[in-house]
N, C-alpha and C positions, 0 to 999 in steps of 0.2 A: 193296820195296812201300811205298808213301807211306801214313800215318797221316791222320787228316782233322785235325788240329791243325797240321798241315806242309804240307798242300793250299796251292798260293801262288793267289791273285788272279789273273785274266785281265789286269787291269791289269799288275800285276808280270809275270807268263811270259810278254804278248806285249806288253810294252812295246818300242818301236823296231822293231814289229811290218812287214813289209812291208805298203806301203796302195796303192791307187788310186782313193784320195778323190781327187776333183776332175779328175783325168783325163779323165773326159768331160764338164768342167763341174759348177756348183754345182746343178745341177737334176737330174741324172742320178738315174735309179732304176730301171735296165737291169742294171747294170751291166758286167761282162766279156761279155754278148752283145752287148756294142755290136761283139766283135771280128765277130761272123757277119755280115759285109758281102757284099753281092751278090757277090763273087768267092766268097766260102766256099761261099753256097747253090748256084753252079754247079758249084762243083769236088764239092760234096757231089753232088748230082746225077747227077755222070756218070760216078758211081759202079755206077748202075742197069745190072743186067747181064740181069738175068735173070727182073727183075717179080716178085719174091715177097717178099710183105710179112709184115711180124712183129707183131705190136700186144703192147705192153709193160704194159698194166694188167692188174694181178689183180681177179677176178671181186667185186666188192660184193657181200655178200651170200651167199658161199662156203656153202654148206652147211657143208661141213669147219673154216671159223671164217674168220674175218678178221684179220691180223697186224697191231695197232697198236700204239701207242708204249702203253708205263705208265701209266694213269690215266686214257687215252681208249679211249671204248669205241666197239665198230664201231659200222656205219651199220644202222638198222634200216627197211623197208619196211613202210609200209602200207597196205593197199588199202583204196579209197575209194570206190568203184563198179565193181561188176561182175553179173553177169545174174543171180546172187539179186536183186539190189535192183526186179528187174523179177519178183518172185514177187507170188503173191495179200498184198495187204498191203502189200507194199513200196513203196520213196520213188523208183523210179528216174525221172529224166525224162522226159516224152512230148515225144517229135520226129515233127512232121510225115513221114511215110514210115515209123515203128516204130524209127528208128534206135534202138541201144543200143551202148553203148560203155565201156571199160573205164580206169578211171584211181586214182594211185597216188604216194604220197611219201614218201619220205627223211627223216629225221632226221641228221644225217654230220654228224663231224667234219669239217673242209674240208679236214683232214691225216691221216685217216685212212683213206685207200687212199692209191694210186697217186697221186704229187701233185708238185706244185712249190711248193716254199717261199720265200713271197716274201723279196727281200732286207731287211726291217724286220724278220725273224721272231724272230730272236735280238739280241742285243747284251751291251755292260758298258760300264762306264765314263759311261751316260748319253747312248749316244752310240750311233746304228741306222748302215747302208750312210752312207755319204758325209758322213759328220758331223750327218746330222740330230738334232735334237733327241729324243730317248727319249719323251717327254711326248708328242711327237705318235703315239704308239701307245695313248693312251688312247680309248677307246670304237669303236676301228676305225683303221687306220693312215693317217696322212693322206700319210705319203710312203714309200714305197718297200715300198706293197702288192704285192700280188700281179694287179693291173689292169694296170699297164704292161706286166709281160712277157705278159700274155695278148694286149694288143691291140698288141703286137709281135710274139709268136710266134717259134717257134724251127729252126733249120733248117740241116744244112751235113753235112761230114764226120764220122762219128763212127764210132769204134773200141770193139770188145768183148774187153776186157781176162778172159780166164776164168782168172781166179786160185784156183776151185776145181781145171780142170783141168791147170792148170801144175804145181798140189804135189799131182797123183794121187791127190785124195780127192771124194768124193760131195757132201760140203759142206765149208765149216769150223766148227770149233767157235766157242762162247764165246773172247770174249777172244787170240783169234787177231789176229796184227795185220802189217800189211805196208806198207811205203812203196814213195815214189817211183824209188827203184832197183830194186824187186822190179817193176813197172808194169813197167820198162825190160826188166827180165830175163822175163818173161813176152810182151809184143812181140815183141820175138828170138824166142823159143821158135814165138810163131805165125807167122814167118815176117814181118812188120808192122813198120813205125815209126812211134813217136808222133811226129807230128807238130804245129806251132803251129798254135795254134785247133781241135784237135782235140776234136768231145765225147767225155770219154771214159766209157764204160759197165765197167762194174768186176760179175762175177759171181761170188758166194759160194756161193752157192743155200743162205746158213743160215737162209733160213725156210721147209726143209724140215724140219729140227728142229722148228718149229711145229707142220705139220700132222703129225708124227707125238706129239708129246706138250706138249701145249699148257700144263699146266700144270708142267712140268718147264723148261720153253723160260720162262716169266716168274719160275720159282722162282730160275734162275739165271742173269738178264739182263742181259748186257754183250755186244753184239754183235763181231763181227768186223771189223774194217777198216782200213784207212787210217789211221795212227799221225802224230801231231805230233812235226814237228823243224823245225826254223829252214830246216835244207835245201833239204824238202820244200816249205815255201809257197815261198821261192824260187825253186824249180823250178815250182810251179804259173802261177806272176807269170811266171817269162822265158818259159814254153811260151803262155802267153795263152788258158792254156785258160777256155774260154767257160763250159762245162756240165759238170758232176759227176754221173753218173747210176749207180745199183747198184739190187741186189736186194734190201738191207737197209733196216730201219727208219728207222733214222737217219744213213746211209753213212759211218760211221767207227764207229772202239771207240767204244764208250759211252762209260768212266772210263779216260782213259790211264793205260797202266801204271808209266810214267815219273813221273809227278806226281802223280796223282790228280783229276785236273781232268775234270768229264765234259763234254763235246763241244767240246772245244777249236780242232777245225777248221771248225765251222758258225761259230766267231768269225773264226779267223784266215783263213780263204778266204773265205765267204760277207759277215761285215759289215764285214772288212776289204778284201779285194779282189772282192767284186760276185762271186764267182762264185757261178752258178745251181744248188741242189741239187736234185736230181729221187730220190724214192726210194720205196721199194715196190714196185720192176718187178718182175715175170715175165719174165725172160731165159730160161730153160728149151726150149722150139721151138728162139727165135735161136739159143742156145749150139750148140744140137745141128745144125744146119743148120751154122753154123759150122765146127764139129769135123768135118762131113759133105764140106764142098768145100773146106775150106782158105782162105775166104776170110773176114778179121774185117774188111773196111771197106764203108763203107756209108753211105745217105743216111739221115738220122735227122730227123725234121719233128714237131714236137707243138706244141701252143698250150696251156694250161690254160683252165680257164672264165674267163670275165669276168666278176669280182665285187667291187665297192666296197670299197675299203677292207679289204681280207680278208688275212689273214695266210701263205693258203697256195690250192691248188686243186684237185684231181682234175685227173684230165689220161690220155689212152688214147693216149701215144706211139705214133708210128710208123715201124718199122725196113724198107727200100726195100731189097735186093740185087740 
């Protein structure tokens, strides 16, 4: 167990870091979707067996709570007109014909549901996705927001990796953690291969822990997932994988247990190699359909909103069988 005085720099741990700066040019802000080329979205497509569709966002506005990161608070609703307003006294509008109508907004984090995080969203070194300058993320990100992948959109093969039900448990705990060979060994196990350009969807279901005890779930917060080794991004880099999607907040451990560093792979995958993080699904139906026919592959299609300069977005994936 690393001390916070022996914690090393991102600089240091992933220095000689595998990269794919400039592989798609000095202007790129896509980045690793640039691999879902028209051959991916058909091969992803003719996947479609059976027309039942999965939708991967968790509910905004949950009664039962909303699962966000540490320090951001969920999205609140407010209603702004509705048919009180059209009581004796009241300000509702007059429309020709008596129309009345009901309207209402949001307050959200842009990363606080179901979301995709642009590639500027993290960084070290001074340095965002493809070398750009860090500074350009003052007052809104001027490059490698989260507008480019929205008005690209996303689309191809993608695989549901259930790594809860590989190790025969309900969820995983805290601080549970699993690489690139367990991916491997869990495929096999479904009958599946990962293959290049595959997006791959990764299920924990530990923020079922959430809604059963919410304030025990942030008393002791270090999620489960996907562990940093030199290996691992290697293997992400030769697979070309496009998109990283889970059930968890932040789709890896929180504070590796190797180092002490927390999120180590939203650096080494997402601003080093462009790949796209998507997190906060509801896998739960898919999984279970899944486990139901024996089939984990599938056409996966989502866009996020389109929002200026934004660091992240809401996004209500959709899984095609």
């Amino acid at each position: 167990m690393t001390t916070s005085h022996d914690v090393p720099e991102l600089t240091e741990l992933l220095a000689g870091a595998p990269s794919n700066w400039g592989k798609w040019g000095p202007d790129d802000e896509v980045g690793s979707l640039n691999y879902l080329t028209a051959e991916q979205v058909i091969a992803g497509a003719s996947l479609i067996r059976k027309g039942a569709l999965f939708t991967l966002q968790r509910l905004i506005g949950d009664p039962n709570g909303d699962p966000v990161w540490p320090g951001r608070s969920p999205a609140t609703r407010e209603m702004i007109l509705d048919e009180s307003h059209w009581d004796d006294g009241g300000d509702g509008p007059a429309f020709p014909g008596g129309l009345h109508y009901a309207d209402d907004k949001i307050n959200a984090f842009l990363q606080g549901s179901t979301q995709y995080d642009a590639l500027g969203h993290v960084w070290y070194g001074g340095k965002i996705w493809n070398g750009y300058d860090a500074r350009t993320t003052i007052g809104g990100l001027d490059k490698a927001s989260v507008e480019p992948i929205a008005e690209r959109g996303v689309a191809g093969r993608a695989i549901l990796l259930d790594m809860a039900r590989y190790r025969g448990v309900d969820c995983l705990g805290p601080r549970e953690t699993f690489d690139h060979t367990d991916l491997e060994k869990c495929a096999a196990a479904q009958g599946i291969e990962i293959r290049p350009r595959d997006i791959l969807i990764i299920r924990t279901n530990h923020l079922e822990l959430f809604f059963r005890d919410e304030e025990g779930f942030y008393g002791d917060f270090c999620e489960p997932g996907l562990v940093y080794s030199e290996e691992l991004v290697k293997w992400f880099q030769s697979k070309e994988i496009p998109n990283l999607v889970t059930d968890t907040i932040a789709n890896e451990v929180t504070h590796d247990p190797n180092n002490g560093v927390a999120l180590v792979l939203h650096n080494a995958l997402m601003r080093n190699l462009g790949i796209a993080f998507t997190e906060i699904c509801d896998l739960e139906k898919l999984a279970a359909d899944c486990a139901e026919d024996g089939v984990y592959e599938f056409f996966y299609v989502a866009a996020p909103l389109k929002i200026h300069n934004a660091t992240g977005s809401p996004v209500n994936p959709v899984v095609i069988k």
